[in-house]
N, C-alpha and C positions, 0 to 999 in steps of 0.2 A: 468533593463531589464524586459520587461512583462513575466508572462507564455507561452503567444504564441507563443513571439519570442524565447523565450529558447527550444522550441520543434519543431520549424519549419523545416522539413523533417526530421524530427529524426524517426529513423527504425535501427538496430544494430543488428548483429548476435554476439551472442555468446555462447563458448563452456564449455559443464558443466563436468563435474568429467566423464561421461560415456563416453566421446567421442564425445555426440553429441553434436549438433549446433542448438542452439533455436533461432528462432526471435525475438524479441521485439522493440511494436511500440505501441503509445496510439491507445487506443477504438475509432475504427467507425462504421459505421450508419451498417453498412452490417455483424457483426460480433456480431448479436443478438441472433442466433441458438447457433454458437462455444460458445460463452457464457454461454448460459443457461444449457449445455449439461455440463460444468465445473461445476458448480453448483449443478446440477443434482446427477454429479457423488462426490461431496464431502462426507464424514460421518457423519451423522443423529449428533452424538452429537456437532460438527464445527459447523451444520448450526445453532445448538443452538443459538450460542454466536453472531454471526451474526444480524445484528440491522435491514435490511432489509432481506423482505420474498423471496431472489433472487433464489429460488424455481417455482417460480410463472413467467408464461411467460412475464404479463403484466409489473412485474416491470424493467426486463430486456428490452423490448420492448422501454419502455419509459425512459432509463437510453439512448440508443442508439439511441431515439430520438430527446432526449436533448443535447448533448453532451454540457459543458461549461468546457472546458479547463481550462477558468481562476478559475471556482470554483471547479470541481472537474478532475484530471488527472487520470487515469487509464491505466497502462501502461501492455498490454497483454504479455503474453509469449508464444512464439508458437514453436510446434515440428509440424510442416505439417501442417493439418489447425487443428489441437489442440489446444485449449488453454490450458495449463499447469501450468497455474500463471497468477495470477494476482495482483497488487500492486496500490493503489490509492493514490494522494497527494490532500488531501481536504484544502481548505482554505478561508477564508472570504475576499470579496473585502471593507470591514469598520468594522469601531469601533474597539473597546479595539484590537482584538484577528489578526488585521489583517497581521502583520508582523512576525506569528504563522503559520507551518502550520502541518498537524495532516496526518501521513501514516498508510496506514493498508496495510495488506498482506496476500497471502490464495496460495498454491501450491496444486497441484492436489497429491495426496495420492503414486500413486506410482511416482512421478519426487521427492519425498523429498529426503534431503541427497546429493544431486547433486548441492548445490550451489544456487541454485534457487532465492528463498528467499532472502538470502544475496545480489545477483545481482540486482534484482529489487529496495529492499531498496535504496543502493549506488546510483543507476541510479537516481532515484526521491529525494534522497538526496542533490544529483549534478545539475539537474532542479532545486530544491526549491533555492540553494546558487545560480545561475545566476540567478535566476528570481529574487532576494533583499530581499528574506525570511533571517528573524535572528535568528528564532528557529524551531525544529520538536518536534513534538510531536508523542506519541504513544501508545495507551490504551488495555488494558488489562484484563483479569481476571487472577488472584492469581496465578492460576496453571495452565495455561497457560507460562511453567517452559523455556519448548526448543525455544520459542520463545523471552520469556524474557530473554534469557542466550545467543541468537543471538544478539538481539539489544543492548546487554550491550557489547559484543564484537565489534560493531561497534561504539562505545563511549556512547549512549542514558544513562542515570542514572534515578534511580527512582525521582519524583519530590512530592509523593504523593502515600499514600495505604488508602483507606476507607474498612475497613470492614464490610461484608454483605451489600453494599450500593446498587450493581444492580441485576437485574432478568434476567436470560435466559427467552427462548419464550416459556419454562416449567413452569415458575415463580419459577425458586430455583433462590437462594441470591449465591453471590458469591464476593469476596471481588475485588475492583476494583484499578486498578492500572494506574500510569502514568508517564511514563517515557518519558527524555527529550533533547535534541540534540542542544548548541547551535553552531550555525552555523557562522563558520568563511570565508569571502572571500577572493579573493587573495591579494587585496591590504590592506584587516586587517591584515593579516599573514605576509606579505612584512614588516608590519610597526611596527612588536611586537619584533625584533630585535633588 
């Protein structure tokens, strides 16, 4: 099953540790302001580690201009028109790496704690196994601890630590990491009995 089809009308409310009830539905064209205002509001050293300058209105602009579901899914979290989370499922349509695909994740500062995180991964988890993904991936910096101590609770294991191998947008080295999910679907699971 493609990407598309695995997220065709997909939009879900759900409820986190506080009570409340978030939305969650991929990135469209009109949700380029909620966006950048997420961004905006993350902390200086987060945006560090961040590979795009999404600070900057143009790259948002053009991330919401593009939209490619098949190569990148972005899946918002909303409290009202908040965005409060956001979670990506990147992946290649060829070569080696294509049956691979690689999540990131970022919660707005005060939503942490409430499940967030956890939800979004699971949800793009569940996309990538009906789309015919056979692995996740997930990268990292070292101390980058509460996150890697998430993703190991939802099964990911390390696959890979390089030390001092990349740079923040400070240029400090920081050791990099990669941890990895493979991904079973139902009729794998039915047949391992």
């Amino acid at each position: 099953m493609s990407l598309e089809v695995a997220i065709e009308n997909y939009g879900r409310e759900f409820p986190l540790k506080n009570g409340r009830t978030c939305h969650v539905r991929p990135l469209g064209v009109a949700d380029e302001k909620a966006l950048h205002r997420f961004f905006l509001n993350l902390p200086a050293p987060e945006l560090m580690l961040i590979k795009h300058r999404v600070t900057e209105l143009k790259v948002i602009h053009e991330w919401c201009q593009s939209i490619d579901y098949g190569r990148n899914l972005p899946l918002l979290a909303f409290l009202g028109d908040d965005v409060v989370g956001i979670a990506t499922l990147h992946q290649q349509h060829g070569g080696w790496k294509r049956h691979i695909g690689r999540v990131s994740v970022h919660v707005h500062p005060a939503h942490r704690g409430l499940g967030l995180a956890r939800l979004l991964i699971v949800e793009l988890i569940d996309i990538a196994r009906q789309s015919g993904l056979k692995k996740i991936e997930a990268e990292f910096i070292a101390k980058q601890e509460n996150a890697i101590r998430m993703f190991s609770l939802l099964g990911f294991s390390q696959l890979f630590c390089l030390p001092d191998y990349v740079k923040d947008m400070q240029a400090l080295t920081h050791d990099y990491l990669v941890m990895g999910l493979d991904l079973i679907t139902d009729e794998e699971y039915a047949g391992m009995g």
